[in-house]
CHARMM internal coordinates of N, CA and C (Angstrom, degrees):
IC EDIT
DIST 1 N 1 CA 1.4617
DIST 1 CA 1 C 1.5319
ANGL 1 N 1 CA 1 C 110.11
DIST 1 C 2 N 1.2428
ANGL 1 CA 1 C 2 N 125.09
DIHE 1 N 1 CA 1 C 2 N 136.83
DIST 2 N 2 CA 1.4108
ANGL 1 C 2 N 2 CA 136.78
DIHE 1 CA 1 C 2 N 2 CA 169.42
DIST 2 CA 2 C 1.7614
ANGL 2 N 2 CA 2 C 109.62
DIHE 1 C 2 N 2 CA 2 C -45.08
DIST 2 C 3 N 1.3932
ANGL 2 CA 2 C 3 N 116.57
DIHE 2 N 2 CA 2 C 3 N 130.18
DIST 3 N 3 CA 1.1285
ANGL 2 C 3 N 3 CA 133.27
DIHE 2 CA 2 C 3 N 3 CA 167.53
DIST 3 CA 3 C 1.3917
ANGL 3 N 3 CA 3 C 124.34
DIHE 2 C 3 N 3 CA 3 C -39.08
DIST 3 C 4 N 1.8112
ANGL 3 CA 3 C 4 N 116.09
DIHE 3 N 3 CA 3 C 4 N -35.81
DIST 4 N 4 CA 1.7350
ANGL 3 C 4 N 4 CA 130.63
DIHE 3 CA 3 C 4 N 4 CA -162.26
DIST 4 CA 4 C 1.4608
ANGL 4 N 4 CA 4 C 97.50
DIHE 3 C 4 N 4 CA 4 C -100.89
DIST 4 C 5 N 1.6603
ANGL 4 CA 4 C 5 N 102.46
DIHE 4 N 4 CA 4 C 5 N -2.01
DIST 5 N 5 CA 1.8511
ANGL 4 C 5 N 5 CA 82.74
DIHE 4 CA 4 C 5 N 5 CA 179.92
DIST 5 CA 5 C 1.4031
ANGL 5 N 5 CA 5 C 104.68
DIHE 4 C 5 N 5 CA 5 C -70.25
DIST 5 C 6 N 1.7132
ANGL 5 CA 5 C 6 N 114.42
DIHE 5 N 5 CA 5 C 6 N 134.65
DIST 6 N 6 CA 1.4872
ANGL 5 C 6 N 6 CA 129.41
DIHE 5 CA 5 C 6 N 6 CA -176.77
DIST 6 CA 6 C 2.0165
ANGL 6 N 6 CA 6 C 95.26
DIHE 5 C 6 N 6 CA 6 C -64.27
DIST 6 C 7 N 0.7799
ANGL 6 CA 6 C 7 N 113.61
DIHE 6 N 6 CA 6 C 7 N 148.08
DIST 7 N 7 CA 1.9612
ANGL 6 C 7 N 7 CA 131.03
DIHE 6 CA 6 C 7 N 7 CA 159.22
DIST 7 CA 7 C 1.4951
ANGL 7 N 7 CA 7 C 97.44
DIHE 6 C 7 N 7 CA 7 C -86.94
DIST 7 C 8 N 1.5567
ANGL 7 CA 7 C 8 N 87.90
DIHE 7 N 7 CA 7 C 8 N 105.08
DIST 8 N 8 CA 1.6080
ANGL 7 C 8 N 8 CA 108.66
DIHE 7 CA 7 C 8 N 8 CA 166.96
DIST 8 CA 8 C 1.5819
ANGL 8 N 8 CA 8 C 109.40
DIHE 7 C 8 N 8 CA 8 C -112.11
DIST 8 C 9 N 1.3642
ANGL 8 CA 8 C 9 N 120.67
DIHE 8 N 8 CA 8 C 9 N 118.86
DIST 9 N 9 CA 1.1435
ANGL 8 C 9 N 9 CA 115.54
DIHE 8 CA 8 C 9 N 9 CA 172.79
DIST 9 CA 9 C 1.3210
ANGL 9 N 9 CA 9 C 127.26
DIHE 8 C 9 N 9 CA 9 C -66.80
DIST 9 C 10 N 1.2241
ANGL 9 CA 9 C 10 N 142.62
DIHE 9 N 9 CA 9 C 10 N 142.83
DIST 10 N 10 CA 1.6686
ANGL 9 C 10 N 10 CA 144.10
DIHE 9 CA 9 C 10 N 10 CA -173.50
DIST 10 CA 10 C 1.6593
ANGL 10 N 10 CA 10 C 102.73
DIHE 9 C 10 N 10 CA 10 C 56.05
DIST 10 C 11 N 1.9246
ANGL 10 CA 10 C 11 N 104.04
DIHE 10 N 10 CA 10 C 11 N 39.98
DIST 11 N 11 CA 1.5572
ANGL 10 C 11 N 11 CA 94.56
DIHE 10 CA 10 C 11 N 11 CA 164.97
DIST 11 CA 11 C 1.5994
ANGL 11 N 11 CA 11 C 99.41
DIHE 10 C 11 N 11 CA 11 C -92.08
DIST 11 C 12 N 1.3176
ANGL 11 CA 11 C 12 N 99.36
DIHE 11 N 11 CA 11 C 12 N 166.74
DIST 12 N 12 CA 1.3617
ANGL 11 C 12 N 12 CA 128.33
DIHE 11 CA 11 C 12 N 12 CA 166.93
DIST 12 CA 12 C 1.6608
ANGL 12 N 12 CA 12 C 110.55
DIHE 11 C 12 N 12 CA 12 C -36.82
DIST 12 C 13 N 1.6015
ANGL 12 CA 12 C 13 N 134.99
DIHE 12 N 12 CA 12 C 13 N 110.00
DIST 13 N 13 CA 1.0039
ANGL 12 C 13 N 13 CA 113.41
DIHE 12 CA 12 C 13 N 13 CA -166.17
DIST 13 CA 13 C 1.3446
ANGL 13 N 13 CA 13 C 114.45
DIHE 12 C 13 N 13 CA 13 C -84.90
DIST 13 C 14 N 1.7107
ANGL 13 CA 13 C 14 N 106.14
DIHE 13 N 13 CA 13 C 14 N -24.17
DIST 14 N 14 CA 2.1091
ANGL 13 C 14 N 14 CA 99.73
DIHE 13 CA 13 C 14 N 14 CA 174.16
DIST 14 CA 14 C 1.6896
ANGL 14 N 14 CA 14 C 103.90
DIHE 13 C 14 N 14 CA 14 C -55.32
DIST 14 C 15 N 1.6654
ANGL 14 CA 14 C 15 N 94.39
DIHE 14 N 14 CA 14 C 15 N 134.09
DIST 15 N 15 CA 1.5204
ANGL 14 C 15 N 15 CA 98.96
DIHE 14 CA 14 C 15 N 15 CA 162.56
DIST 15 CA 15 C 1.3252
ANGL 15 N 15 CA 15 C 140.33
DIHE 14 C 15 N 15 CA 15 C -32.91
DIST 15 C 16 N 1.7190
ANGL 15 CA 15 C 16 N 106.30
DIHE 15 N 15 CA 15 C 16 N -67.49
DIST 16 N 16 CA 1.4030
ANGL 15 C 16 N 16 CA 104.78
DIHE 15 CA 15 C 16 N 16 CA 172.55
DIST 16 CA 16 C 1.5518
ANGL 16 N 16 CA 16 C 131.28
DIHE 15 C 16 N 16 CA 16 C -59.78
DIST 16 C 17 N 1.3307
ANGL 16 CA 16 C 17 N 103.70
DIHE 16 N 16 CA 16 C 17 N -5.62
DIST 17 N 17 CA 1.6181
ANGL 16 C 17 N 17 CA 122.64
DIHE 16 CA 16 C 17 N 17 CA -170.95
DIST 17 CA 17 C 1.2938
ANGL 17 N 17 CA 17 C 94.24
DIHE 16 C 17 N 17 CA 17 C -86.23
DIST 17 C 18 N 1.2768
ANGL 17 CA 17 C 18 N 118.64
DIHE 17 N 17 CA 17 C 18 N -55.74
DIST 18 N 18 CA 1.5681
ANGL 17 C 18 N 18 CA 132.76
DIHE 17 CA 17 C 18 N 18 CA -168.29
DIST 18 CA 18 C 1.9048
ANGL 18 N 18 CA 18 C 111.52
DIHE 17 C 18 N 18 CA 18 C -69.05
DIST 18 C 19 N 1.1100
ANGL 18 CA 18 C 19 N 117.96
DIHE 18 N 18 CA 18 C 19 N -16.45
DIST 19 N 19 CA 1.0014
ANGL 18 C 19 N 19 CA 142.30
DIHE 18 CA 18 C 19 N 19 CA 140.15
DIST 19 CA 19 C 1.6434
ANGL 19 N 19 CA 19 C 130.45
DIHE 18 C 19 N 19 CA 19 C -33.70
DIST 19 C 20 N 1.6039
ANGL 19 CA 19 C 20 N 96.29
DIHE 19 N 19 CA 19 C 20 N -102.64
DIST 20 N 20 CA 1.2889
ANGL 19 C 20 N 20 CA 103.97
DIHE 19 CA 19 C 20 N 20 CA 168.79
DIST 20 CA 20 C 1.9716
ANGL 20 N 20 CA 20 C 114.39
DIHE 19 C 20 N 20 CA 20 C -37.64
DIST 20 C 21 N 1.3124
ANGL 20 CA 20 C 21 N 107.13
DIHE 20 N 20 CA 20 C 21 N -48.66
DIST 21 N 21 CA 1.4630
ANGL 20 C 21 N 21 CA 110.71
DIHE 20 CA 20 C 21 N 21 CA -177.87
DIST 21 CA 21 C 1.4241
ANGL 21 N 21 CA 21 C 117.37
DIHE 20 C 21 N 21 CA 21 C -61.87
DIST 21 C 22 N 1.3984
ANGL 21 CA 21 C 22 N 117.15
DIHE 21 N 21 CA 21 C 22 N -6.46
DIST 22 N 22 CA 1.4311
ANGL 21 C 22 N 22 CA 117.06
DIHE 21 CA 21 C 22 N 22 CA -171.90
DIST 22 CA 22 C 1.4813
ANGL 22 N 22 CA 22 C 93.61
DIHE 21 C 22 N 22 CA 22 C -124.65
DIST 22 C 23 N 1.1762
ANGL 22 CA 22 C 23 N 144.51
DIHE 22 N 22 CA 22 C 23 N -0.44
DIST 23 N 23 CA 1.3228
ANGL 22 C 23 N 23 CA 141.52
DIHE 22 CA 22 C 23 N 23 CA 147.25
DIST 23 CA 23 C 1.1815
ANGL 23 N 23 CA 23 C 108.66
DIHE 22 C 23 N 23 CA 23 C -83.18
DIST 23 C 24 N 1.2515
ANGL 23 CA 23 C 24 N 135.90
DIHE 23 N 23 CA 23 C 24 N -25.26
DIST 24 N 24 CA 1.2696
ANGL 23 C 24 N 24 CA 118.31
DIHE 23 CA 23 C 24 N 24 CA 175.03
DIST 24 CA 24 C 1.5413
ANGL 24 N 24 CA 24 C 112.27
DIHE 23 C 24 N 24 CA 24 C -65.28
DIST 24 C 25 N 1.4214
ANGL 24 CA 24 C 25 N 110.96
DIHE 24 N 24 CA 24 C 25 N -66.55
DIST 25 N 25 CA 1.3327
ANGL 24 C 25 N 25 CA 121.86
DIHE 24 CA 24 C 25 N 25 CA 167.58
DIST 25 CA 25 C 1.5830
ANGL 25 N 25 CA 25 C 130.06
DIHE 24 C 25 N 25 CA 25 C -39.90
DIST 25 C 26 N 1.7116
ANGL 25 CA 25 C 26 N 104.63
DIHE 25 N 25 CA 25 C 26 N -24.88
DIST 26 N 26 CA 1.0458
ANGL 25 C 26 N 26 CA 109.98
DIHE 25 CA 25 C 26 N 26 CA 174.14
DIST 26 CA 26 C 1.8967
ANGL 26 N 26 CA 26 C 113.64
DIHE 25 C 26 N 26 CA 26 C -75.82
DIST 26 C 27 N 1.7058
ANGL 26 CA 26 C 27 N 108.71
DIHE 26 N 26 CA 26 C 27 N -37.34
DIST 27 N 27 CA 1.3984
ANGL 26 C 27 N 27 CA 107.49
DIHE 26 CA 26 C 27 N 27 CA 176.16
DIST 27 CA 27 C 1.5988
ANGL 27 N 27 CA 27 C 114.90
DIHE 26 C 27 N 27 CA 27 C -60.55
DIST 27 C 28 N 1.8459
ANGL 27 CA 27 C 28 N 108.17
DIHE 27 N 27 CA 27 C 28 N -43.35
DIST 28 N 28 CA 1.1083
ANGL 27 C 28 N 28 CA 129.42
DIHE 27 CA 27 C 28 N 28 CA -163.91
DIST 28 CA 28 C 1.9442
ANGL 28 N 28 CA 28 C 111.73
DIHE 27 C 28 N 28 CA 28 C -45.42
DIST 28 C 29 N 1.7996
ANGL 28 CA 28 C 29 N 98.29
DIHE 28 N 28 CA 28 C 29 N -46.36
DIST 29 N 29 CA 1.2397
ANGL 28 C 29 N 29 CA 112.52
DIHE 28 CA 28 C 29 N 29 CA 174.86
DIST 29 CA 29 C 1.7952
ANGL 29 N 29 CA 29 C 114.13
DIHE 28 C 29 N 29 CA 29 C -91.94
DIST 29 C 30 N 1.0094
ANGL 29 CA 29 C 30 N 121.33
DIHE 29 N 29 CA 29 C 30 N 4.61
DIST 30 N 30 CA 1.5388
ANGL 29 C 30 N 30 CA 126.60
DIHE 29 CA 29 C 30 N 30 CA 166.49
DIST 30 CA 30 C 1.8047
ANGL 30 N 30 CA 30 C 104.33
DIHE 29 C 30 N 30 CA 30 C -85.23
DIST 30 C 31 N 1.5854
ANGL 30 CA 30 C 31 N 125.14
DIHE 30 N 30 CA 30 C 31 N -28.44
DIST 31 N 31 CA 0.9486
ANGL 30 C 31 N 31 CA 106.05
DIHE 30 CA 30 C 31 N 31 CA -134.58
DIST 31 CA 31 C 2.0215
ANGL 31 N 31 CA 31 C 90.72
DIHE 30 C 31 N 31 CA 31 C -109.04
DIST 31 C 32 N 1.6991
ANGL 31 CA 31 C 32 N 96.59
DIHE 31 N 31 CA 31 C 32 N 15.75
DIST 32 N 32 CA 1.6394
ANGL 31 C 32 N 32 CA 114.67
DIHE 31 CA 31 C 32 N 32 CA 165.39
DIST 32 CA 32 C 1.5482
ANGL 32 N 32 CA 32 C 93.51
DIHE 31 C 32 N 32 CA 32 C -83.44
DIST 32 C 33 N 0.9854
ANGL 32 CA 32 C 33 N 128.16
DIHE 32 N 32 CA 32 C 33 N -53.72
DIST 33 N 33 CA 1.1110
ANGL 32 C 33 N 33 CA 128.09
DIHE 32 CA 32 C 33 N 33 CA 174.84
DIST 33 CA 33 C 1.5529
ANGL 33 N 33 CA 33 C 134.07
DIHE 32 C 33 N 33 CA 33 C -52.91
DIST 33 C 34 N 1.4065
ANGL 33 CA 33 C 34 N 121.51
DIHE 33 N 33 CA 33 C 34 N -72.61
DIST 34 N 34 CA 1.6518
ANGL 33 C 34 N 34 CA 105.42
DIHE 33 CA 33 C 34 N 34 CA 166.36
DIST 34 CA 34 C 1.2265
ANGL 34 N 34 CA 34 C 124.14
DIHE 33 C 34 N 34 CA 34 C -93.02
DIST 34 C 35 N 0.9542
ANGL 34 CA 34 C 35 N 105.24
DIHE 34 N 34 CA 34 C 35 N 92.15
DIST 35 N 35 CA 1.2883
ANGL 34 C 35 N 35 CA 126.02
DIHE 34 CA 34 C 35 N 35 CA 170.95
DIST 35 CA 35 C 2.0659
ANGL 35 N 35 CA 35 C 102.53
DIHE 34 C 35 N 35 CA 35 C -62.27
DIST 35 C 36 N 1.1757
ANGL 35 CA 35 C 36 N 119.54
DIHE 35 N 35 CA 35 C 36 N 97.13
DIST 36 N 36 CA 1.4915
ANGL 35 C 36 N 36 CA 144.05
DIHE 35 CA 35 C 36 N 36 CA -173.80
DIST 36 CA 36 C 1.5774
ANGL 36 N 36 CA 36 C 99.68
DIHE 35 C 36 N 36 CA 36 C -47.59
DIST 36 C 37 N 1.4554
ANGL 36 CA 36 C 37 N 108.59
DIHE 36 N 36 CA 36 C 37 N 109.53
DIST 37 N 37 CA 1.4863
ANGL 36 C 37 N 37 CA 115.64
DIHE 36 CA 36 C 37 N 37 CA 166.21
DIST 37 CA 37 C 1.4994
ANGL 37 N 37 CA 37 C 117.70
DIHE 36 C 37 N 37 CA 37 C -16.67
DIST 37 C 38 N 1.2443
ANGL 37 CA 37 C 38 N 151.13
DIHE 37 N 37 CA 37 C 38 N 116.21
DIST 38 N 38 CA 1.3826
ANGL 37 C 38 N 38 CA 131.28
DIHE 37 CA 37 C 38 N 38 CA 160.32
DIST 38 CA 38 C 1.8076
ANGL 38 N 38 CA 38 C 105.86
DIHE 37 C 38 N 38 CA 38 C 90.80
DIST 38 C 39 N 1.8287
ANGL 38 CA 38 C 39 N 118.60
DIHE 38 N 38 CA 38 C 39 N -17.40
DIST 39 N 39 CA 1.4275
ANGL 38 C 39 N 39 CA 88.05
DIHE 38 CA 38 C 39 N 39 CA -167.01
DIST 39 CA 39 C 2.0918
ANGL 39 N 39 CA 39 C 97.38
DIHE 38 C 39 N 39 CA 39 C -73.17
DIST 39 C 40 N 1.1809
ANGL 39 CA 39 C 40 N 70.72
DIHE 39 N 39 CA 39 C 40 N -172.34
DIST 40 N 40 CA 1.5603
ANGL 39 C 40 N 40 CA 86.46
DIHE 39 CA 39 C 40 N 40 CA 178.79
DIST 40 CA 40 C 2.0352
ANGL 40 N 40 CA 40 C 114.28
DIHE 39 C 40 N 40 CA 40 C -100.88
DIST 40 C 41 N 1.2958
ANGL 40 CA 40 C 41 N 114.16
DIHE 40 N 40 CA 40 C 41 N 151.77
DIST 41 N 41 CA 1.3630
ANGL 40 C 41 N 41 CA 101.60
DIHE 40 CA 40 C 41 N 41 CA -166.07
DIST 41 CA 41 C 1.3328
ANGL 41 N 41 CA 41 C 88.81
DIHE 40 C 41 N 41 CA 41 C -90.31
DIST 41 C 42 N 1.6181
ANGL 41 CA 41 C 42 N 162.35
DIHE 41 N 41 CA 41 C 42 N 23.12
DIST 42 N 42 CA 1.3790
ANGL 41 C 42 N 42 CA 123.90
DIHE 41 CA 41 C 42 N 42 CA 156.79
DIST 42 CA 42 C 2.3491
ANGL 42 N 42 CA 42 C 96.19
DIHE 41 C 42 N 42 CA 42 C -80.89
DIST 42 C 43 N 1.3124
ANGL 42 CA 42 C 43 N 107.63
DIHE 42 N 42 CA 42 C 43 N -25.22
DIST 43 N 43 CA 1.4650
ANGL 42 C 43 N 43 CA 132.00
DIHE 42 CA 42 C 43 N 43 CA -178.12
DIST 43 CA 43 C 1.7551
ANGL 43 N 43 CA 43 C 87.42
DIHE 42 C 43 N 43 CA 43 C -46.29
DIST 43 C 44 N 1.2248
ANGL 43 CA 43 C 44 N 103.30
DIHE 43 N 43 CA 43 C 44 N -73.78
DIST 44 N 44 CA 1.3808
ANGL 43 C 44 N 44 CA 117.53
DIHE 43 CA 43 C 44 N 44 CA 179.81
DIST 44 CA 44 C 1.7141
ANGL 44 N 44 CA 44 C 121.07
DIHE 43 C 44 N 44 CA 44 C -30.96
DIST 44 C 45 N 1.2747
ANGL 44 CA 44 C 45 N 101.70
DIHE 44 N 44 CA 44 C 45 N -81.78
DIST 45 N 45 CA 1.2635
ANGL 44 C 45 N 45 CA 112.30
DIHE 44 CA 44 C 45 N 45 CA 142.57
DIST 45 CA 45 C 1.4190
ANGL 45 N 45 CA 45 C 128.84
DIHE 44 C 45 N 45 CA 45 C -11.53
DIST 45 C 46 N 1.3490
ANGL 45 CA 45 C 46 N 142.51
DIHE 45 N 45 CA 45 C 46 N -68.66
DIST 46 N 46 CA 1.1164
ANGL 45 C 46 N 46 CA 148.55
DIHE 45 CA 45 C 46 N 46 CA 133.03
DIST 46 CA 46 C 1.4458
ANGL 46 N 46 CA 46 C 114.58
DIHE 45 C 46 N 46 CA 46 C 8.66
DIST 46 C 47 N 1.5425
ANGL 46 CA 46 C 47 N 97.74
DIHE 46 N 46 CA 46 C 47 N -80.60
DIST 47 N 47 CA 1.6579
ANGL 46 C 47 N 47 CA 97.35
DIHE 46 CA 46 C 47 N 47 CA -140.07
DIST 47 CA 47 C 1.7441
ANGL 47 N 47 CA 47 C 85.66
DIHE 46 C 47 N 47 CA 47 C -88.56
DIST 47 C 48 N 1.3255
ANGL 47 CA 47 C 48 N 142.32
DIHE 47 N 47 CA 47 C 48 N -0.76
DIST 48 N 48 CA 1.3349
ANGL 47 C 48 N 48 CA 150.10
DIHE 47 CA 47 C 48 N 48 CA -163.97
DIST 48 CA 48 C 1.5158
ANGL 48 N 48 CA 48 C 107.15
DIHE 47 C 48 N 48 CA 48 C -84.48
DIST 48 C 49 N 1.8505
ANGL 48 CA 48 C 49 N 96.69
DIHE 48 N 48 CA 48 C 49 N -45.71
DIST 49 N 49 CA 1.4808
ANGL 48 C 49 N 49 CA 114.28
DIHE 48 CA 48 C 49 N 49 CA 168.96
DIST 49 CA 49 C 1.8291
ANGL 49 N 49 CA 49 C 121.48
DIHE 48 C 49 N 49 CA 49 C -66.38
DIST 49 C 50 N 1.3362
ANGL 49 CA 49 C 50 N 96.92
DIHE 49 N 49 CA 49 C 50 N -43.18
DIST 50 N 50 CA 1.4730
ANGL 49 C 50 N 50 CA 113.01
DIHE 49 CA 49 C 50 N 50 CA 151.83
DIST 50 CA 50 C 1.3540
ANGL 50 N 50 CA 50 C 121.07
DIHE 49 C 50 N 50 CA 50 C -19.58
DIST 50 C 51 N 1.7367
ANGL 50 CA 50 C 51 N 108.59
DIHE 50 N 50 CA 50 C 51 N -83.42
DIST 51 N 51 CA 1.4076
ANGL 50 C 51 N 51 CA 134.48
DIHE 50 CA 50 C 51 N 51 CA 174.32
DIST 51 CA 51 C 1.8666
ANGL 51 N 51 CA 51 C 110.52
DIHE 50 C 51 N 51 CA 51 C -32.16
DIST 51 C 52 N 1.5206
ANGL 51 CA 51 C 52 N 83.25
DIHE 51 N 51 CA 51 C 52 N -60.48
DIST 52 N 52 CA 1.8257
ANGL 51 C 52 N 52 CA 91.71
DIHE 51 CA 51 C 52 N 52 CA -175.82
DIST 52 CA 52 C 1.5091
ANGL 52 N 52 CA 52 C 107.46
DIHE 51 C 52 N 52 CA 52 C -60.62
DIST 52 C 53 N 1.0964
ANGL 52 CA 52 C 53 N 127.95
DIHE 52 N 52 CA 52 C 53 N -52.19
DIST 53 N 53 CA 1.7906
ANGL 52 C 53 N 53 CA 131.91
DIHE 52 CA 52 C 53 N 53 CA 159.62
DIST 53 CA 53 C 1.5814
ANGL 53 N 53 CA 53 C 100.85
DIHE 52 C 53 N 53 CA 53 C -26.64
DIST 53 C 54 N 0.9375
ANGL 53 CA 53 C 54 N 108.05
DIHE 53 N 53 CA 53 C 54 N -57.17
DIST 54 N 54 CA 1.8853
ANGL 53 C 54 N 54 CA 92.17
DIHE 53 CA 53 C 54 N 54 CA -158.67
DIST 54 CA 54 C 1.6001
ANGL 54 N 54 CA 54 C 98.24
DIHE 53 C 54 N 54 CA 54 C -69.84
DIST 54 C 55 N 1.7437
ANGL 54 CA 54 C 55 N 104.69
DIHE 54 N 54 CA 54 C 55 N -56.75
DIST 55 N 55 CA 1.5619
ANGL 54 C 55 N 55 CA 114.82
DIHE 54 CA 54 C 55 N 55 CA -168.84
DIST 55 CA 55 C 1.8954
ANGL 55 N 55 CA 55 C 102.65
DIHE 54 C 55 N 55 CA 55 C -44.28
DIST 55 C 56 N 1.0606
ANGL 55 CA 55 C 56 N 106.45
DIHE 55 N 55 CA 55 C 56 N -38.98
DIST 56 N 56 CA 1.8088
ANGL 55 C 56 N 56 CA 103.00
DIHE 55 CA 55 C 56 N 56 CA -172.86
DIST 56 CA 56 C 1.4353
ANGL 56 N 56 CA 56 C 104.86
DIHE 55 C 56 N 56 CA 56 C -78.86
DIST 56 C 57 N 1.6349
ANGL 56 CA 56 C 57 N 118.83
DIHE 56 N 56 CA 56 C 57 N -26.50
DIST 57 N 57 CA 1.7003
ANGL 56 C 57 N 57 CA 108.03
DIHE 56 CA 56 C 57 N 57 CA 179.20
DIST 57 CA 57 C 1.4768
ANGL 57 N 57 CA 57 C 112.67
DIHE 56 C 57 N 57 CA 57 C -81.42
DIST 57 C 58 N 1.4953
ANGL 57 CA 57 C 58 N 105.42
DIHE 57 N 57 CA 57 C 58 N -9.86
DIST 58 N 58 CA 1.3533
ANGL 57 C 58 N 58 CA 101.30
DIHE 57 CA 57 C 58 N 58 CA 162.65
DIST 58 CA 58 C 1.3376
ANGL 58 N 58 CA 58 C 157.58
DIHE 57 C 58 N 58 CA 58 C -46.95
DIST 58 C 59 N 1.8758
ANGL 58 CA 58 C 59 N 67.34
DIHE 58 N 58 CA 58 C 59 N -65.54
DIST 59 N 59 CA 1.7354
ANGL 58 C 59 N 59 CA 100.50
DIHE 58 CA 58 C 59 N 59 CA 170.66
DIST 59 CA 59 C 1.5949
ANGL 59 N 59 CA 59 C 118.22
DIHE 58 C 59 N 59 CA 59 C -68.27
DIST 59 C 60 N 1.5837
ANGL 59 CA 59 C 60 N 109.61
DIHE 59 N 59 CA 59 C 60 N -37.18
DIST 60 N 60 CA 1.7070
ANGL 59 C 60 N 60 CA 110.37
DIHE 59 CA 59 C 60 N 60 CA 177.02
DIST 60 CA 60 C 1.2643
ANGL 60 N 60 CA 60 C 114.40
DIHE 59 C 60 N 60 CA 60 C -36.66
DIST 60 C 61 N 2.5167
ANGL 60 CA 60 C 61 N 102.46
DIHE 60 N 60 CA 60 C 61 N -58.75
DIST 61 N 61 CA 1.0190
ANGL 60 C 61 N 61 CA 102.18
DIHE 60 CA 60 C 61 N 61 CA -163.26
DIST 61 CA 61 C 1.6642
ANGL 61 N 61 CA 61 C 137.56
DIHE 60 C 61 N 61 CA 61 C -58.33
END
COOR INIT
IC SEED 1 N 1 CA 1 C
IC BUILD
């Protein structure tokens, strides 16, 4: 397993699961950050809500 994966407690313990769930979260919290030259904030908005969708279907599963 990669060194930068963050320690999430009550993650998913299969790898590839634990994975996907920490890339999600990983875009989810990148995407406070670049904010895309020129997009527009309802755009923004969007794909932020996006992020939180995956990160929460994660965690349910």
């Amino acid at each position: 397993m990669d060194n930068d994966l963050l320690f999430v407690p009550n993650a998913p313990v299969d790898t590839d699961e634990y994975i996907n769930w920490h890339t999600a979260l990983k875009h989810f919290l990148q995407s406070f950050h670049d904010i895309k030259k020129g997009e527009d904030r309802r755009k923004r908005n969007k794909r932020e809500r996006r992020y939180v969708k995956m990160v929460l279907c994660q965690i349910v599963k």
